[in-house]
C-alpha positions as a printed Julia matrix, in Angstrom:
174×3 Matrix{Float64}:
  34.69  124.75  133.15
  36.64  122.38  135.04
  39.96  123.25  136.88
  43.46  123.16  135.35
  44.9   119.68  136.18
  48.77  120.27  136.86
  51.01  116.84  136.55
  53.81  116.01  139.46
  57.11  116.09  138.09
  57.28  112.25  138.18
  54.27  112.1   135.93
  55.72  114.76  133.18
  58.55  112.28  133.25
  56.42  109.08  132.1
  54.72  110.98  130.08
  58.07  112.44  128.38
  59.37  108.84  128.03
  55.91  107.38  127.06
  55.49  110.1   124.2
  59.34  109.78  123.23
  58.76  105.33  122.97
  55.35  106.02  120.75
  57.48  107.93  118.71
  60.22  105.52  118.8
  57.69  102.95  117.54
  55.88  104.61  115.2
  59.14  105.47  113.22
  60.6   101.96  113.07
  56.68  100.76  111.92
  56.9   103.34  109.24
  60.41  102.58  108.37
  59.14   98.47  107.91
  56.64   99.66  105.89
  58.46  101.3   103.29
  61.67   99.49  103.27
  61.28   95.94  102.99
  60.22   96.09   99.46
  64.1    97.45   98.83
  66.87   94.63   99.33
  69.55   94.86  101.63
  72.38   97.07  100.8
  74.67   94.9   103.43
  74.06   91.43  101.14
  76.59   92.41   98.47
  78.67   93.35  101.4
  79.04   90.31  102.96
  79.55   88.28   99.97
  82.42   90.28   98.81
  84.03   90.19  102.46
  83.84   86.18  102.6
  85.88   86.46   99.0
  88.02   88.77  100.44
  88.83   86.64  103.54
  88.91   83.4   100.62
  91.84   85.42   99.07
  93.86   86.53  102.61
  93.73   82.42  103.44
  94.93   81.76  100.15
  97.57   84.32  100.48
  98.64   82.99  103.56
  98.88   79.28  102.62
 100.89   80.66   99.33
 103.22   82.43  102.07
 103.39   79.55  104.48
 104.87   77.37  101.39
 106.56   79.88  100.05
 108.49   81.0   103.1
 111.08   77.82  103.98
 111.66   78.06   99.79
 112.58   81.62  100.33
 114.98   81.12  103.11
 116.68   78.42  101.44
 117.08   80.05   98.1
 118.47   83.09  100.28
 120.76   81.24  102.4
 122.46   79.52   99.25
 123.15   82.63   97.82
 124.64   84.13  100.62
 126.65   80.83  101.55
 128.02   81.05   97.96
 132.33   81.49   98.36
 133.36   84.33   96.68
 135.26   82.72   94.25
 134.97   79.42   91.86
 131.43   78.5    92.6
 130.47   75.43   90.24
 127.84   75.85   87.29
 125.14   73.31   88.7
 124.82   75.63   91.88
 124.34   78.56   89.98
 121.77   76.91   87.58
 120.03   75.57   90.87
 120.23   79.57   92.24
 118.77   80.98   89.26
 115.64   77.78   88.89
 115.14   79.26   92.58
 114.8    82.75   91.8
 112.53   81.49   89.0
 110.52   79.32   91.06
 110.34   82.52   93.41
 109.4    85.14   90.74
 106.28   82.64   89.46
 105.39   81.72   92.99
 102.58   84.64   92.52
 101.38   83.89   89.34
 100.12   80.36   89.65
  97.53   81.25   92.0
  94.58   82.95   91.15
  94.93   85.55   94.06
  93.86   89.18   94.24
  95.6    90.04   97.3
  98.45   92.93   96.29
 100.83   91.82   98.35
 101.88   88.42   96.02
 103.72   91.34   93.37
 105.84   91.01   96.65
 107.44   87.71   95.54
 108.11   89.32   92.26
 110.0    91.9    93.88
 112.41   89.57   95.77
 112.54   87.07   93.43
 114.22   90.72   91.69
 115.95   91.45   94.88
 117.43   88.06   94.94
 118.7    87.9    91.11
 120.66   91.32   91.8
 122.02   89.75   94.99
 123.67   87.11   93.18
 124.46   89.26   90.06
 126.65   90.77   92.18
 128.18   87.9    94.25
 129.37   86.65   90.81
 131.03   90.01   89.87
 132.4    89.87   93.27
 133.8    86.55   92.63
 135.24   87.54   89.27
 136.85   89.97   90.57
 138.91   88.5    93.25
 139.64   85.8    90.63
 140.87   88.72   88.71
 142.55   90.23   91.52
 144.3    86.92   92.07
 145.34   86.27   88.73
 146.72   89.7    88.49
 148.65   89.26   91.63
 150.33   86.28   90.29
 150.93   87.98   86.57
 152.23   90.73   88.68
 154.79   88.29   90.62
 155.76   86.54   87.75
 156.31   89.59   85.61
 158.31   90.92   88.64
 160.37   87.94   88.79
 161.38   87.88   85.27
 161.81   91.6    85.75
 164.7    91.06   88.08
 166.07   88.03   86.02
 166.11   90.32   82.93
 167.8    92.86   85.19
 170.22   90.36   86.8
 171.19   89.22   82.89
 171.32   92.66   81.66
 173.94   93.66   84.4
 175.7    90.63   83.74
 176.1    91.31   79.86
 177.04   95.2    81.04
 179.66   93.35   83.36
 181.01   91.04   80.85
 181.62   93.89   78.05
 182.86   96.21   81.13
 185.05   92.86   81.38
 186.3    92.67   77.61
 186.59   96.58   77.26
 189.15   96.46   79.91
């Protein structure tokens, strides 16, 4: 019988690492073996990534036009006096909101965030919804002020003639 054979710690050590690469090796062989019959499961994944990034450029050349349109349509609306706007600038308002509200649906995008345009194009009809009523009312409030004055006026002449006619008969009576 021969003598036990003890190892230095140095040599347990290579041995360790030597034993832990084997195994290493033997497990991406195996995994070769039986996997590369099986296609990738990261093919479809990359495909549909590429469309996605297709559809976020899209997007983002839809918003790049769309953006200077959007400003403009805004700042008309809010530049609009409160009062006696003329008919061609409201017709050229609302074919803005329009143009605004389809912006989305001409391009074949799947990207959520064109329902966006939608909602402004929305935002801005109530906008100037309500400038108009805002406008028609201080029209109203204007003509009303000057119905008031004139009523008033022919209040007082009505009350200046109907003192004078109480004057005049005081006048005969006496």
């Amino acid at each position: 019988m021969e003598g036990y054979v003890s190892l230095s710690r140095r040599e347990k050590y290579q041995h360790f690492f030597y034993l832990l690469l084997l195994l290493a090796a033997g497990i991406v062989i195996l995994v070769y073996f039986f996997l590369r019959k099986y296609p990738s499961p990261f093919a479809k994944n990359i495909g549909y990534e590429m469309q996605i990034l297709e559809q976020k450029k899209k997007f983002e050349k839809l918003q790049n036009d769309i953006q200077p349109f959007l400003q403009k349509t805004y700042s008309k609306i809010d530049a609009l006096p409160p009062s006696g706007f003329q008919s061609f600038t409201e017709a050229d308002i609302k074919n803005n909101i329009n143009q605004v509200a389809n912006a989305s649906t001409d391009e074949l995008i799947a990207d959520p965030r064109k329902e966006s345009y939608y909602q402004i194009a929305l935002y801005y009809k109530m906008y100037f919804e309500d400038k108009k009523i805002t406008g028609k009312k201080a029209d109203n409030i204007i003509l009303f002020e000057k119905e008031f004055m004139e009523c008033s006026i022919g209040f007082q002449n009505k009350e200046q003639q109907l003192a004078q006619r109480k004057a005049a008969m005081a006048a005969r009576n006496n």
